[in-house]
C-alpha positions as semicolon CSV with decimal commas, in nm:
position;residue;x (nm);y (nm);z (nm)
1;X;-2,549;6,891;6,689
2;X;-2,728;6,973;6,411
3;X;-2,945;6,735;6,192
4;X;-2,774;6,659;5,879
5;X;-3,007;6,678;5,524
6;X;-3,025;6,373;5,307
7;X;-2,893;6,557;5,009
8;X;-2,596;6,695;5,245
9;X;-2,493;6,333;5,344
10;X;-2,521;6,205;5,017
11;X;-2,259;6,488;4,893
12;X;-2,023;6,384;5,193
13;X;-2,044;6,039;5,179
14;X;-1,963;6,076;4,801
15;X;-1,653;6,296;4,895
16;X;-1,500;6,027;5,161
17;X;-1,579;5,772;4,899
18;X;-1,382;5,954;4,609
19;X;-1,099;6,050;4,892
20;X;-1,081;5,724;4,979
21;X;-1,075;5,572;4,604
22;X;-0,790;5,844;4,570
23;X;-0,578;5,705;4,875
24;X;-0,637;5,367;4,825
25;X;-0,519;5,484;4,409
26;X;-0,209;5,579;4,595
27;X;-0,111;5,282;4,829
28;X;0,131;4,999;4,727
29;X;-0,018;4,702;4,630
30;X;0,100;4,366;4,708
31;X;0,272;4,361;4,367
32;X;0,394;4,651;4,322
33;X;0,590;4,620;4,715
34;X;0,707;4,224;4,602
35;X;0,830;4,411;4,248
36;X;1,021;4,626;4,482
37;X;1,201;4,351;4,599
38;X;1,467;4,102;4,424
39;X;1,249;3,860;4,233
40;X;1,252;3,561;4,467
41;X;1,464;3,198;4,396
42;X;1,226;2,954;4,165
43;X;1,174;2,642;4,339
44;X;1,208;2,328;4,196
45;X;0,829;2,162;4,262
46;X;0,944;1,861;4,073
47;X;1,200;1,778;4,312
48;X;1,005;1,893;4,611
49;X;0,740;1,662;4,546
50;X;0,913;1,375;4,422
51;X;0,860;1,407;4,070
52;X;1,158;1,301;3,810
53;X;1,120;1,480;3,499
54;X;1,251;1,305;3,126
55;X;1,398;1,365;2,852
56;X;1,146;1,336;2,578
57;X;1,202;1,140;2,319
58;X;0,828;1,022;2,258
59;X;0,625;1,342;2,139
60;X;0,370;1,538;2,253
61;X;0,104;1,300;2,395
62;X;-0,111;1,437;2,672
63;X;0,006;1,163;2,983
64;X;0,347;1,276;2,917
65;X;0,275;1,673;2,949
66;X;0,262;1,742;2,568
67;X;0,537;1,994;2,434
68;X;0,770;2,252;2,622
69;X;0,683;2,608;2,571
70;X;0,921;2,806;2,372
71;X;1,042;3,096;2,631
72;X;0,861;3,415;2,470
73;X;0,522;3,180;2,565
74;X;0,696;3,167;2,909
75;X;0,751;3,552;2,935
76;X;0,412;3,656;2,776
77;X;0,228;3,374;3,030
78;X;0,416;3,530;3,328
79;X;0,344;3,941;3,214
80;X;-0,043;3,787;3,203
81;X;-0,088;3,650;3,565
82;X;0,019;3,975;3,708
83;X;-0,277;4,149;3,692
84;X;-0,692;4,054;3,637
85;X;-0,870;4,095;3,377
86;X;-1,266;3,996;3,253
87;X;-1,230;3,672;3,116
88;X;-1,521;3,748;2,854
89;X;-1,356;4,035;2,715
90;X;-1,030;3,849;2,696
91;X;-1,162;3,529;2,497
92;X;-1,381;3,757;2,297
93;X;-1,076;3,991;2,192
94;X;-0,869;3,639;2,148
95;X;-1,102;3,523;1,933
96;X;-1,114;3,819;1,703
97;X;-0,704;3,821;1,697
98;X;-0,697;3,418;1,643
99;X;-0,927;3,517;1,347
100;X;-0,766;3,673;1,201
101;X;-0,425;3,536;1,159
102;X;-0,548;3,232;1,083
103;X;-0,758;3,319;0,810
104;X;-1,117;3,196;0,936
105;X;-1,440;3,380;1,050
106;X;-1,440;3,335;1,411
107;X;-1,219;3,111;1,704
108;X;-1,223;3,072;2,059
109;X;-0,948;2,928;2,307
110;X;-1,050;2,616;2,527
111;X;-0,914;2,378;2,759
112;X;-0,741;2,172;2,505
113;X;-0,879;2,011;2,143
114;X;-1,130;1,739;2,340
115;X;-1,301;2,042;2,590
116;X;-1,311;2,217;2,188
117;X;-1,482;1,886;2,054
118;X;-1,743;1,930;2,349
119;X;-1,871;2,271;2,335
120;X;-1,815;2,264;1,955
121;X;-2,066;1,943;1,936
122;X;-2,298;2,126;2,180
123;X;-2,309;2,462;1,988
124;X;-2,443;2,224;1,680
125;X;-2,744;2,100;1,879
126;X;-2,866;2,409;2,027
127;X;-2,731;2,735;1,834
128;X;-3,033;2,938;1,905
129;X;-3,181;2,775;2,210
130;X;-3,131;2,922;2,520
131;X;-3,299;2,654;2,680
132;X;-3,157;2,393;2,546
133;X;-2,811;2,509;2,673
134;X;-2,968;2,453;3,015
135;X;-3,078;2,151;2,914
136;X;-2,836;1,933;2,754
137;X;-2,735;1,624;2,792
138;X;-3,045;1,490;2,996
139;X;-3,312;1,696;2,840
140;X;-3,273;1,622;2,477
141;X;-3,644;1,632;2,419
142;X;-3,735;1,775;2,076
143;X;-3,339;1,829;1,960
144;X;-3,161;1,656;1,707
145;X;-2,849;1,475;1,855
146;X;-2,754;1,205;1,560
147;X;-2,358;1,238;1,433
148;X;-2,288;1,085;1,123
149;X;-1,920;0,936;1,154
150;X;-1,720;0,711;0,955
151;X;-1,665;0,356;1,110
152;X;-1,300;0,397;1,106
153;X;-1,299;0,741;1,281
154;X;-1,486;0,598;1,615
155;X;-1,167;0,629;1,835
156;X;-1,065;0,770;2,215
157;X;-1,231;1,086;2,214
158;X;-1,582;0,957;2,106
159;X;-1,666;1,086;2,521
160;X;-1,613;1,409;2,430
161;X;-1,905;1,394;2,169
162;X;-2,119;1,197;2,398
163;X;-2,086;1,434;2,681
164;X;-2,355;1,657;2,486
165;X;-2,580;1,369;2,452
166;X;-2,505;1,247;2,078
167;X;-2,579;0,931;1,969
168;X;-2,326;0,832;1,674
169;X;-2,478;0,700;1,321
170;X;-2,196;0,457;1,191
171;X;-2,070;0,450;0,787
172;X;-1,833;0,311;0,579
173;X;-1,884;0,399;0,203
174;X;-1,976;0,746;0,012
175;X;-2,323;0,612;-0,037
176;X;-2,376;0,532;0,278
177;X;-2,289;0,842;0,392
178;X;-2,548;0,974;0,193
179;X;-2,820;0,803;0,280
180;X;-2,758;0,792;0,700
181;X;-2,909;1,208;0,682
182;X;-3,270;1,224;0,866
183;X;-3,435;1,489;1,042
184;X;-3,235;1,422;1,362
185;X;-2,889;1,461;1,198
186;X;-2,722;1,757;1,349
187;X;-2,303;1,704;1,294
188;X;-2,086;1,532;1,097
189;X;-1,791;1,420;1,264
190;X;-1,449;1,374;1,118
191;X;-1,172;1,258;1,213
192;X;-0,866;1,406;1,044
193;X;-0,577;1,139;1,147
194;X;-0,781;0,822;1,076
195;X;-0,847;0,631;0,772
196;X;-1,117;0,560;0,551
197;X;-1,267;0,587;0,236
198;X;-1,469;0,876;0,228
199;X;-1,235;1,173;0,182
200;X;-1,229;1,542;0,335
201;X;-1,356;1,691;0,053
202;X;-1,640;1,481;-0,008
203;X;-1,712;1,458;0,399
204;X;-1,812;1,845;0,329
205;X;-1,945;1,845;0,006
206;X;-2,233;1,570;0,130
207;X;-2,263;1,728;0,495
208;X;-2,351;2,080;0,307
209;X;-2,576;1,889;0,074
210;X;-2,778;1,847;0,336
211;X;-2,760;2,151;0,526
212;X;-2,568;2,004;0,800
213;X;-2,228;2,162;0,975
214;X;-1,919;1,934;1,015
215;X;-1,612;1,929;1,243
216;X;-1,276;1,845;1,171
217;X;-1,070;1,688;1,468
218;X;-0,714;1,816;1,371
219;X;-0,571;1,822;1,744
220;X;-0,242;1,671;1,626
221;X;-0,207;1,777;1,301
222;X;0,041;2,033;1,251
223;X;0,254;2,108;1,141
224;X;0,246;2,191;0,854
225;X;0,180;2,528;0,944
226;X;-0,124;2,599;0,683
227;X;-0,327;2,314;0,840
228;X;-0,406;2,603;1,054
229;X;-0,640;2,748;0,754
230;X;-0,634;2,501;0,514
231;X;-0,970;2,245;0,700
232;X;-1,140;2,531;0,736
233;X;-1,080;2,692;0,396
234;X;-1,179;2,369;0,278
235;X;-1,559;2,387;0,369
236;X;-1,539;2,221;0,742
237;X;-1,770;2,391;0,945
238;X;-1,551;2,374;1,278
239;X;-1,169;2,254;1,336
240;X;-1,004;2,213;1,669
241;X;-0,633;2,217;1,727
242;X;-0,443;2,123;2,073
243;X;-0,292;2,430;2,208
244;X;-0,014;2,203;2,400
245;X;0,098;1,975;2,096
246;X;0,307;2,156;1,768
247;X;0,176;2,457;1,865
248;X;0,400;2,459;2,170
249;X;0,125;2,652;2,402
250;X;0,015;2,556;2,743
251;X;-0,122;2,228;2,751
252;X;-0,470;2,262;2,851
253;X;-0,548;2,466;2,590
254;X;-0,715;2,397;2,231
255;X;-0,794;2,623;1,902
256;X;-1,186;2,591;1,815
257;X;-1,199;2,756;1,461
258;X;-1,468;2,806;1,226
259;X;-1,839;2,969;1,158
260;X;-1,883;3,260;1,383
261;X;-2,224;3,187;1,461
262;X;-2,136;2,818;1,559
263;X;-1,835;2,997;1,797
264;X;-2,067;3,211;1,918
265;X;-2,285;2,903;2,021
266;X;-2,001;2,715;2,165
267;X;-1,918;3,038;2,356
268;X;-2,245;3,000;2,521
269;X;-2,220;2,676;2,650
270;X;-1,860;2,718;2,794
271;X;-1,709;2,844;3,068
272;X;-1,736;3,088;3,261
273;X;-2,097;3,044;3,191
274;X;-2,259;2,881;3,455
275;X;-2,517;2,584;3,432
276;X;-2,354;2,493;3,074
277;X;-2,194;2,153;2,983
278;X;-1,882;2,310;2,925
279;X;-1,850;2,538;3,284
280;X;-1,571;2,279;3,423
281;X;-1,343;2,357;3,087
282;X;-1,195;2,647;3,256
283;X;-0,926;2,804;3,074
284;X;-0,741;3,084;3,262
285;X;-0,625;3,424;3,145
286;X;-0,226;3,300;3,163
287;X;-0,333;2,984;2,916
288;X;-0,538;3,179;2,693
289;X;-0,279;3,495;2,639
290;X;-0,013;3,196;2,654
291;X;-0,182;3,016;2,321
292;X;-0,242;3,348;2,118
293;X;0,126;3,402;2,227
294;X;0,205;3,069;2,050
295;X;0,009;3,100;1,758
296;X;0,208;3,389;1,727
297;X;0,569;3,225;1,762
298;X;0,467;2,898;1,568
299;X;0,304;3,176;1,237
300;X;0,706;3,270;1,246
301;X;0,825;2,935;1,174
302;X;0,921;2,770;0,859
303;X;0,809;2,412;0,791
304;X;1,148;2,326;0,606
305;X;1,339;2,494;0,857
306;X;1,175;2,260;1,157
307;X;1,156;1,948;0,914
308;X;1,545;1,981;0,836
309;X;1,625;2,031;1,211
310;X;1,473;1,691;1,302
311;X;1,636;1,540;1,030
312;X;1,977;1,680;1,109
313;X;1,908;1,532;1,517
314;X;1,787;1,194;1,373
315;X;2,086;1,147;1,138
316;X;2,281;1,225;1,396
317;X;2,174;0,937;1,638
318;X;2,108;0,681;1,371
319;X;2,534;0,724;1,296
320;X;2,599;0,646;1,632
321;X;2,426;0,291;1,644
322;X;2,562;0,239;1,317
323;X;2,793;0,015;1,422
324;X;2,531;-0,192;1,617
325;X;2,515;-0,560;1,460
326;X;2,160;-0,598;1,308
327;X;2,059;-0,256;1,364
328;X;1,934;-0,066;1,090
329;X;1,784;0,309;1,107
330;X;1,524;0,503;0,906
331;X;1,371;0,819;0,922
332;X;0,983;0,809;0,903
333;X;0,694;1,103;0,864
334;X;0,358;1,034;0,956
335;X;0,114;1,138;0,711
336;X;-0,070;1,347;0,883
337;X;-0,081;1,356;1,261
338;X;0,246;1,412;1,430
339;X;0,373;1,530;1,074
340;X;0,749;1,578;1,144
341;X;1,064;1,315;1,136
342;X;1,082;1,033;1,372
343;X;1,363;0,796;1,388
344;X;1,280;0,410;1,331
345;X;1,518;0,190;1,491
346;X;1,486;-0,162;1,388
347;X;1,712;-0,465;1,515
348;X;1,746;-0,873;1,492
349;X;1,590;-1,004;1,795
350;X;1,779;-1,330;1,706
351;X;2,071;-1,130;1,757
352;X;1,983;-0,877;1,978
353;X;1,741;-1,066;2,226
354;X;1,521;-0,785;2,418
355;X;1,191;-0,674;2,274
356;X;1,108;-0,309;2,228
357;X;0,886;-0,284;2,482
358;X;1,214;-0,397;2,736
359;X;1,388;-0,143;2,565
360;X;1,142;0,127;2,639
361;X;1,093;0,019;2,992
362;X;1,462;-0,001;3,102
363;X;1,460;0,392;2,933
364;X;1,162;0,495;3,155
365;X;1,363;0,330;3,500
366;X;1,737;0,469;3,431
367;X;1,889;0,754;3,479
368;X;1,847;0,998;3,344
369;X;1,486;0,877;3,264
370;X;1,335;0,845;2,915
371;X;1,049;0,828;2,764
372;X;1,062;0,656;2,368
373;X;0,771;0,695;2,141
374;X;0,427;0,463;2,235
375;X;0,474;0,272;1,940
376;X;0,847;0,125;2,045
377;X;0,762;-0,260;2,090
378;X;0,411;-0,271;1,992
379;X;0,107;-0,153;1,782
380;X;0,159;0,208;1,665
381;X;0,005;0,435;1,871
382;X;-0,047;0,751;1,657
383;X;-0,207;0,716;1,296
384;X;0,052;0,616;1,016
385;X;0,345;0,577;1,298
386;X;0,468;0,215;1,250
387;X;0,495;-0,047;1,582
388;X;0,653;-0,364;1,638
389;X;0,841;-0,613;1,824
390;X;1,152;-0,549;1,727
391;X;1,080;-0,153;1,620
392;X;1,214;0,181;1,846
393;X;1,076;0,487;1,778
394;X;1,238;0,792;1,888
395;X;1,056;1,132;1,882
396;X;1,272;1,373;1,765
397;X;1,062;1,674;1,773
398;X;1,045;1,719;2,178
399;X;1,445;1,691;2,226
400;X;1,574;1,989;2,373
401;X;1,838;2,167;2,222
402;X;2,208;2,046;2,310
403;X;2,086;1,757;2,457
404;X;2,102;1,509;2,201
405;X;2,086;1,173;2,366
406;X;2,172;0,847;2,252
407;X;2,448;0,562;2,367
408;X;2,565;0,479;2,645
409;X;2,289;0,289;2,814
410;X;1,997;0,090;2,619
411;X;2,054;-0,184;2,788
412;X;2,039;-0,474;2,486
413;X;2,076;-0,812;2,669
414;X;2,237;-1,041;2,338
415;X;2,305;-1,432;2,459
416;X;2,452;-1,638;2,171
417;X;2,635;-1,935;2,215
418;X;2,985;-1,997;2,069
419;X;3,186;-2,308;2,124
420;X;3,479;-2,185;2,338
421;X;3,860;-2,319;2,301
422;X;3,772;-2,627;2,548
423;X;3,461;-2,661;2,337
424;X;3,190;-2,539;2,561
425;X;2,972;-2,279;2,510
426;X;2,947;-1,918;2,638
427;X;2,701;-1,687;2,630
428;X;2,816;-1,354;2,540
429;X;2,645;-1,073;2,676
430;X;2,608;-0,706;2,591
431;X;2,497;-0,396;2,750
432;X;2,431;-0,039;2,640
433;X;2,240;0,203;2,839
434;X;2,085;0,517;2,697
435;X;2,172;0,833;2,825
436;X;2,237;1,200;2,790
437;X;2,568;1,333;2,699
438;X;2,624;1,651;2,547
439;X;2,674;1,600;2,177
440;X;3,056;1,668;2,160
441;X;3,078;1,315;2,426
442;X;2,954;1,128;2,101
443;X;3,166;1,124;1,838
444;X;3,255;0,786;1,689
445;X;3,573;0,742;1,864
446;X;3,449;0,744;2,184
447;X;3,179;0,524;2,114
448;X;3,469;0,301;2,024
449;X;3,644;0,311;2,296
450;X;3,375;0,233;2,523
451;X;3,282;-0,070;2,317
452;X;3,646;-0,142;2,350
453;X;3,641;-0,116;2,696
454;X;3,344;-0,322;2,769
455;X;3,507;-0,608;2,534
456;X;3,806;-0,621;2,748
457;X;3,642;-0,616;3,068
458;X;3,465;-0,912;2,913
459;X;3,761;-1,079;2,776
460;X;3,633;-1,070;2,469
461;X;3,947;-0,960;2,250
């Protein structure tokens, strides 16, 4: 056999290799043979696993898996995990898309709002420092890491800020504010939802003054829809959103918004960089096509539309307890965060003798399970939502559609004593129990009837 020339095998070896690329071009693929094929039965991993789902009538906090994604999320989330992609070119052609619908320079998906208030705070301390991307938090040597913060805005996601290796510079009044900038001053931090006395406007205004970016923490806050523009039209340097809350996107995912070279910073120190403080805030190609997707569906919406809806559902409930000695009904909207109707549901516990917080726990235990607002029986638990003793709060917002819940299981425990005919007393007991009924199961006569039928089973005509 003859001895084969280098240039020869190169020329067959590139043939095989091309013949091969054009079979292997050719074969089925895994996906394309299970497309074939009936799509297969969904199977319920809640039930599988133990796991009781609930009707939501709290809102979209993070422990109790945030919102439910409207179904063209769904679809576009479920097209997206078919096939791979390069997750660089996919958050940077995100980004430029977010941009631009929501009116800013630059934006970038993360992992939710607090993973946004991480590589956000990062990108302030070392935009232009390669090595201090490396470095951070340990090696803070030479970098300014003071945040200026109002007293009032310290609150649960103060770790998130920290992470980077901050150290927070406390104030309470305008003029303090103006005199806590030095030469290690490198954020301003606000806090959208909480109070104080310095306002947005001159947060900004003093921040810029001084050469010095600031963030807005609006994970909560919409709607109203134009929040989505209107912090950073405003001046504010960076904004973060939850993708999981109104938005109605996957839950781990956030909005970071703002200066393009402070997004291109935060780019840098997130994932899937390696050696960066933000390479464990993974967000995958399914949650980042799922929150453009949403930004997309929620840009559709109409804020009187969505406000009238929740309305329309809390009106609705509060006529059914109507007839409910003691109980009186009001429909509250939060200033800011959580801006949308929530029903307020207020008794006499000298009538009606079960606190709130009973109330809420006998929801979470029956069946079907339920979940009130945090603030039902104690302090109020998102900014501007009232609490108290005798207070339940029903998120509206969350309720699915057709399921509109209320009566026939709340279970009020009400002892009074009344002399009875031989003169003795008797305590008198009620019991409701909060459930879900399709709405056509609640009209006023039926509600009657079961009170009827309770007081006779009680004697009580």
């Amino acid at each position: 056999m003859r001895p084969m020339s280098r240039r020869k095998l190169l020329g067959k070896g590139a043939q095989a290799v091309l013949a091969g690329g054009v079979a292997f071009s050719g074969m089925p693929t895994l996906e394309s043979r299970a497309s074939a094929k009936s799509a297969p039965e969904a199977v319920d991993y809640y039930q599988k696993l133990g796991i009781t789902p609930f009707i939501n009538a709290a809102g979209t906090y993070t422990v109790l898996s945030a919102s439910t994604m409207p179904d063209e999320v769904q679809a576009a989330i479920a097209l997206a995990a078919r096939q791979p992609v390069n997750l660089n070119e996919l958050l940077e052609a995100s980004g430029a898309y977010l941009a631009k619908k929501l009116r800013c320079e630059a934006a970038l998906v993360t992992s939710g709002a607090a993973a946004a208030l991480v590589v956000g705070t990062a990108a302030c301390i070392n935009m232009g420092n390669e090595q201090a991307v490396l470095g951070i938090p340990t090696d803070m040597a030479g970098l300014r890491n003071e945040v200026i913060v109002q007293k009032s805005h310290r609150y649960g996601y103060d770790h998130a800020l920290r992470n980077c290796g901050i150290r927070f510079v406390e104030v309470e009044t305008l003029e303090q504010y103006e005199q806590a900038f030095t030469e290690r001053t490198v954020m301003a931090h606000f806090f959208n939802a909480g109070p104080g006395k310095i306002s947005r406007e001159d947060w900004v205004r003093v921040a810029h003054q001084h050469g010095t970016p600031c963030f807005n923490d609006a994970a909560a806050d919409v709607p109203p829809i134009s929040n989505l523009w209107n912090y950073t039209q405003m001046g504010f340097d960076l904004v973060t959103f939850s993708g999981g809350k109104g938005l109605r996107g996957p839950q781990c995912t956030g909005l970071l918004l703002g200066r393009k070279d402070l997004i291109e910073a935060a780019r840098k120190n997130n994932s899937p960089n390696s050696n960066t403080i933000g390479r464990g805030l993974k967000v995958a190609k399914e949650e980042i096509v799922g929150l453009v997707a949403a930004v997309d569906w929620f840009l559709k919406q109409d804020d009187a539309a969505m406000e009238a809806l929740c309305r329309e559902r809390a009106d609705r409930i509060a006529k059914q307890i109507s007839a409910i000695p003691t109980v009186q009904t009001q429909v509250f909207i939060p200033e800011v965060a959580n801006h949308v109707p929530h029903l307020l549901i207020t008794y006499d516990q000298n009538r009606i003798k079960i606190t709130g917080a009973e109330v809420m726990q006998k929801m979470r235990e029956g069946k079907p399970r339920i979940e009130l607002n945090p603030s039902t029986g104690g302090a109020p638990a998102s900014a501007g939502l009232p609490g108290g003793p005798n207070t339940i709060v029903v998120g509206i917002w969350m309720l699915q559609a057709g399921k509109i819940w209320w009566l026939r299981s709340v279970c009020v425990q009400s002892y009074k004593k009344r002399p009875r005919r031989s003169g003795a007393g008797k305590r008198r007991s009620l019991l409701f129990t909060l459930s879900q009924f399709p709405e056509r199961n609640l009209s006023e006569g039926n509600l009657r009837s079961m009170w009827e039928d309770y007081r006779q089973a009680r004697g009580k005509r």
